[in-house]
N, C-alpha and C positions, 0 to 999 in steps of 0.2 A: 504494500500500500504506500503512495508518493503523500506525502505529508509536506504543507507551508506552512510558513509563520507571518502572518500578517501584523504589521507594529505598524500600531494606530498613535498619533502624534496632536497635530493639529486636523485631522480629519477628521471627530468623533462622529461617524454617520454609515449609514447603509445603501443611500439613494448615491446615486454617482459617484461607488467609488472604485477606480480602475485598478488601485491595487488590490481587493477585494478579489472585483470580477476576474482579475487576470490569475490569483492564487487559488479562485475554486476551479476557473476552467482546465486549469494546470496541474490539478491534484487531486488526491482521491477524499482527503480534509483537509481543514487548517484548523491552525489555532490566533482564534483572536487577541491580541498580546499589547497592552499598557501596560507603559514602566511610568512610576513616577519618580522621574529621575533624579536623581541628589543632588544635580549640577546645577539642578534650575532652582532649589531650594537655597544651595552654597551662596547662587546668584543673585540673591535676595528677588526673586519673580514669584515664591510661592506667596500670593499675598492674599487676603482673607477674600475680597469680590470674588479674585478667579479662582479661588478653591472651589469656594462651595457653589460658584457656576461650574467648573470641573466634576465636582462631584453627581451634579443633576446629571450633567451629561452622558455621564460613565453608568449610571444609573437607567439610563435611559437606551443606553447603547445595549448594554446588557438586556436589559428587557428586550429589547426589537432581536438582540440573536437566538434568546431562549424563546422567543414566537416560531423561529426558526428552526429549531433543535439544536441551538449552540450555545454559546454562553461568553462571555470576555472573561481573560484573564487576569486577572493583574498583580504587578506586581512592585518591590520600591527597592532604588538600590542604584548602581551604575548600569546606565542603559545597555550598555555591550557587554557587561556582564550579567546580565539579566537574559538577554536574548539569547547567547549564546549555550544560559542554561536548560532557556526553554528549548531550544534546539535539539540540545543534547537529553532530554526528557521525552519530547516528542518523535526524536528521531527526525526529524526535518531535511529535507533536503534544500530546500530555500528561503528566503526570509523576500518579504514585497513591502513595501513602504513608500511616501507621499516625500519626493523632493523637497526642500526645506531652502531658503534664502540666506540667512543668515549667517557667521562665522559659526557659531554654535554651531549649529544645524548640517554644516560643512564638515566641521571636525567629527562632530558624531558620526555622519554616513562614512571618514574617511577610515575610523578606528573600527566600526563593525564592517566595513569590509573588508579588511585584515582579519580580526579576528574570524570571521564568517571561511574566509578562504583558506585560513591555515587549517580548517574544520573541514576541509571541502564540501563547506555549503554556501550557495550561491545569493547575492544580493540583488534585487530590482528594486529600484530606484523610479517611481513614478513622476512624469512633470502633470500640469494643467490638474495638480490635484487641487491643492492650495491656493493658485492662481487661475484666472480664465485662462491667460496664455504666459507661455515660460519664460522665466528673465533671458534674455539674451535671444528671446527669435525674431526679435527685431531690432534692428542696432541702425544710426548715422554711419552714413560711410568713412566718417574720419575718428569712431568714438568705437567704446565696448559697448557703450550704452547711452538713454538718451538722456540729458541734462535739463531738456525743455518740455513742459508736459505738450503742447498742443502739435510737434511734430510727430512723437510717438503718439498720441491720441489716434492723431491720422493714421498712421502705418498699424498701431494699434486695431482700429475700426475696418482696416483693407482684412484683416487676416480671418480663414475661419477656422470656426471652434471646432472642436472635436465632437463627437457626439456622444449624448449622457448615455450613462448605461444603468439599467433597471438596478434595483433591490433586487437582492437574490431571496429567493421562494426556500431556499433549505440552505444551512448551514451545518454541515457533521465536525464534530471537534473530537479529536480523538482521545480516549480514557486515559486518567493516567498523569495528567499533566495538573499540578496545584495551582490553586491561585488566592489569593490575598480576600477578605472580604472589600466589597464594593465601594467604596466612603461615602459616607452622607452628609449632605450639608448642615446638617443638626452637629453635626462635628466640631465645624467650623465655626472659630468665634470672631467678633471682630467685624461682621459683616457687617455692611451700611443695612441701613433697615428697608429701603425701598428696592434691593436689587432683583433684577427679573429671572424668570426660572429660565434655566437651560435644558438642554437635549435637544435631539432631533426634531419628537414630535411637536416641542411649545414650535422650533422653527419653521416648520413645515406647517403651521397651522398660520403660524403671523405670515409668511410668504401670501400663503394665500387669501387670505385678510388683505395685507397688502396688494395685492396685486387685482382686486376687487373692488376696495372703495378708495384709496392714498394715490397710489402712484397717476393718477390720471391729473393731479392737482399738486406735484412735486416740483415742475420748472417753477411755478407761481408762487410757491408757496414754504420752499424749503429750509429758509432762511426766516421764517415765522419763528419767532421764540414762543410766545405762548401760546401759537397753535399747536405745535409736537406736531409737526407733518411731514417728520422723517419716518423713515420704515424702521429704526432700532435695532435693525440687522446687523449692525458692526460685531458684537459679541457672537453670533452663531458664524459669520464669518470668518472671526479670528479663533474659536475653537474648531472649524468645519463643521457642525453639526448641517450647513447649506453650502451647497457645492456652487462656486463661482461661475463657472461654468452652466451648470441649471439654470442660475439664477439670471445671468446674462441671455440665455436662449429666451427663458419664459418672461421677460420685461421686454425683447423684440417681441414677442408674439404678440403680446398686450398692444404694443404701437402708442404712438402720438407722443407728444412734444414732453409729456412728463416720463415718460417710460425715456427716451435719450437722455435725457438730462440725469435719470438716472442711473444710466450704462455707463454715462461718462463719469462718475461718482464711481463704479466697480473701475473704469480706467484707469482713475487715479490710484486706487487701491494697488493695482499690477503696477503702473508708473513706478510708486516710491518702494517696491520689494524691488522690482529690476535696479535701481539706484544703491538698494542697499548689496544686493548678488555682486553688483560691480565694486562696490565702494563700501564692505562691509565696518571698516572702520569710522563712517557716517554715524554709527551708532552711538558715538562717544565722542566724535572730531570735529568738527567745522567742517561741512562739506564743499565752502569755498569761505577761505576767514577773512574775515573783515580788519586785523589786528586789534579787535576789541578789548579794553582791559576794564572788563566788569567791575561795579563793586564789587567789594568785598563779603564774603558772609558775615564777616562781624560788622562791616558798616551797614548791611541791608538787613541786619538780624529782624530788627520789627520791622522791616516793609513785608518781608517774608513772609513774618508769620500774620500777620493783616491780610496777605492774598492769601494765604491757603485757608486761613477760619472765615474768609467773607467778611474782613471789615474794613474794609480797603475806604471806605465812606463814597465809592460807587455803586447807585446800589445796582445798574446790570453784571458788573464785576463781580458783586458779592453776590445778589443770585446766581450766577451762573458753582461758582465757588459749592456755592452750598449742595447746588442741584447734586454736582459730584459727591459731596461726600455722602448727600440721602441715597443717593440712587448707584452709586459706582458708575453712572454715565454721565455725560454732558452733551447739550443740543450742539450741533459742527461750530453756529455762528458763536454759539458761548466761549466754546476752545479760540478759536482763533480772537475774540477781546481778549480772553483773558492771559492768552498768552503772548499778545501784543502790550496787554499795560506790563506787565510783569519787564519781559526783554529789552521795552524799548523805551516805554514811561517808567518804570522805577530804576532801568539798566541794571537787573541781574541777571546772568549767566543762564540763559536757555536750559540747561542740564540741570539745575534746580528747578525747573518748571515740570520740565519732563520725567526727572526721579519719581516730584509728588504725584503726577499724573498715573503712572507704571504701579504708585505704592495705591490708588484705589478704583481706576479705569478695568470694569469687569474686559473690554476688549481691548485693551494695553497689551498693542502689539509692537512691537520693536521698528519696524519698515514704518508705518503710519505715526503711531507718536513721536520718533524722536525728528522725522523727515517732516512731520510739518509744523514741529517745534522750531525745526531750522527755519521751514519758511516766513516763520512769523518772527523770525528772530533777525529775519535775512543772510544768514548764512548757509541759506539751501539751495535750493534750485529756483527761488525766485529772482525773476528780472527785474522787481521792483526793488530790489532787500532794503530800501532807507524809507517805504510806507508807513505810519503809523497810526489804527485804526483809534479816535477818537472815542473812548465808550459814552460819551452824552450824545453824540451826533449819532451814534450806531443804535443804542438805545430807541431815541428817537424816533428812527426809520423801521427796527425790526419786531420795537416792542412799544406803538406809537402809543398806546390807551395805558402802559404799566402794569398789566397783567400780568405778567410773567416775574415781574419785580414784587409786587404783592404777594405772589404764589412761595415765593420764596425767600420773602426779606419780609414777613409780616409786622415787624416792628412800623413799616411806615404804611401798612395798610388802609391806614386813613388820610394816605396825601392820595387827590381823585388824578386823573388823567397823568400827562407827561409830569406834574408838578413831580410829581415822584421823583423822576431822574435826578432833582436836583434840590434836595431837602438843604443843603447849605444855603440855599437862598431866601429861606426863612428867617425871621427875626425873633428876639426877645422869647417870650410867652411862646409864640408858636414852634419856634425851633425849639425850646427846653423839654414839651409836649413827644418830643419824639427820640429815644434811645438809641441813638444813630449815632455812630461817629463821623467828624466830620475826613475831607477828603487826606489822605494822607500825602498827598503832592498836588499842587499844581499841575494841572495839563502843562501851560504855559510853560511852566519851569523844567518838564520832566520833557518834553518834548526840544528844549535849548540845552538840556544836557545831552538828551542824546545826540543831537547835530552835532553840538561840539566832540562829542568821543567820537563820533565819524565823520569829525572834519570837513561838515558841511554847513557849521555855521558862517 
């Protein structure tokens, strides 16, 4: 009997998955195989949101195999030494797994196939698991990769997908092989209190939600703060529980001007993995520097800690602030104020923006937070990098009635309309009426420091 080993990573799913379908067509069983790996705990990434979304997941994935007549395995320890036991347990002759971007993710596939080979057992390496299309199948002809999003969007949009492949109807796992119990998000402490349940099936049921009343109202609409008229899909996309791929096919099929708008939203998602495949050091570097010489942590200590708790005394700043820590999410337009006041109006180091984000963003994913931390830091891939998004004039425009500012900064729930954005412009009696702090910089001022440290005053 030919026996696989399937290692599930960032794929947690059964709909569209080619290492799956390539390891049962191949064999006579597999064994479905999660490691929860030490490295990504040493790494400080096991952090409380994505646990206990991990945990649903896992939970979930199991269930959908034992539907099946299979079951997941799991298990904790070092990923190649874990695999290689299951191997050696199951007798395996091959191991299928989902390409990965990352340095990480490089050095792992480099070490189990070593390990894998001196075993003579064989490694496949899946692309367009994790991605709609693979870093590097489209490249500038004088580059590894593209620096600009709208020439790859283009070359992006020429190229076609692969085709999804069904859930498999049976899964046999063969006897014999242990596994760890499943973890439960009741586990897990720590959790923000508003964070959404994970697995497959919540994702497959919001796709299709979405893809029935939202998406037809997404070009107009996506950049609504207190509408919520994003699909909330970044989390089942950075665990896989929704294949990129799928998802890209069945938003063409939908059509009209909100369904592109949000293909090119899954574009960008491949844009900044292909950036980081080429330029994995992005992760941590400047991916083009500016020679910035940020404050310091001890001169920015309380600017710091005023943006991460919401009291920055803006209040769409500090809603958005908050939203994160209730929810381990944030609306797109929130991230990008908030990580413009932080980099550019209080001038700290991007890498503090994006640590606190990694330590409670349930989809804090490596390629996406720290690449468009850069962009808003301007040391990424943007052609604009000395922009800086004003949050009263932003406010303004995306959250014009203060809805979204109420919902999340209720201390000023009784300032009515825009007055909200700007409770320092009360006096006396009325300003004392409300437990607000006032702004912790000047626009003016914070926007003439940054010029000067990039020598554009």
């Amino acid at each position: 009997m030919t026996i696989s080993v399937v290692l599930f990573t960032s794929d947690l799913r059964l709909h569209d998955h080619p290492p799956l379908r390539a390891a049962l067509d191949g064999s006579d069983a597999v064994v479905p195989l999660f490691v929860r790996d030490e490295a990504v705990a040493e790494a400080g990434f096991t952090v409380p949101n994505r646990m206990a979304f991990l945990a649903d997941c896992l939970a979930d994935l199991d269930a959908g195999l034992r539907e099946r007549g299979g079951r997941l395995v799991v298990r904790s320890g070092d990923v190649v030494a874990e695999v290689a036991k299951t191997v050696a347990e199951a007798d395996a002759d091959e191991v299928h797994m989902a390409a990965g971007v990352s340095a990480f993710a490089h050095r792992r596939e480099e070490r189990l196939r070593a390990a894998l080979e001196a075993e003579g057992c064989r490694l496949h390496v899946h692309e367009t698991v994790i991605t709609a299309l693979a870093p590097g199948a489209v490249t500038p002809a004088s580059s590894d990769h593209f620096a600009v999003f709208t020439p790859y969007h283009r070359q992006w949009s020429r190229q076609p997908l692969r085709d999804t492949v069904a859930a498999p109807r049976a899964v046999r796992v063969p006897e014999g092989v242990g596994s760890e119990e499943i973890p439960s998000r009741s586990e897990v402490s720590g959790v923000s209190p508003g964070l959404a349940t994970g697995g497959e099936a919540e994702a497959r049921q919001r796709v299709t939600a979405w893809l029935r009343g939202g998406i037809g109202a997404y070009e107009d609409r996506h950049d609504d703060l207190p509408g919520d008229a994003t699909s909330r899909l970044s989390p089942h996309l950075h665990f896989g529980t929704l294949s990129p791929v799928e998802l890209v096919h069945r938003a063409a099929a939908a059509g009209g001007p909100g369904a592109e708008a949000f293909v090119r939203q899954l574009a960008w998602r491949d844009f900044h993995h292909q950036v980081l495949a080429a330029r994995p050091d992005a992760s941590a570097a400047d991916y083009r520097s500016q020679h910035d010489r940020w404050r310091s942590a001890a001169e920015a200590r309380d600017d710091i800690e005023a943006w991460r708790e919401g009291r920055t005394g803006y209040p769409v700043v500090d809603a958005a602030m908050r939203q994160l820590r209730h929810e381990g999410w944030m609306h797109n337009r929130g991230r990008l104020l908030t990580a413009s006041f932080l980099a550019k109006t209080l001038y700290v180091d991007w890498r503090v923006g994006a640590r606190h984000f990694l330590d409670l963003l349930v989809d804090g994913d490596v390629a996406n937070n720290q690449l468009n931390w850069q962009w808003m830091a301007g040391t990424g891939t943007d052609s604009r990098p000395n922009r800086v998004l004003n949050p009263v004039t932003q406010a303004k425009k995306y959250d014009p009635d203060g809805t979204y500012v109420r919902r999340w900064v209720p201390e000023l729930a009784g300032l009515a309309g825009r007055a909200v954005h700007e409770p320092w412009k009360l006096r006396g009696l009325d300003r004392a009426a409300y437990d607000y702090p006032d702004p912790i910089v000047d626009l003016s001022e914070g926007l003439a420091r940054f010029k000067k440290a990039r020598g554009r005053d």
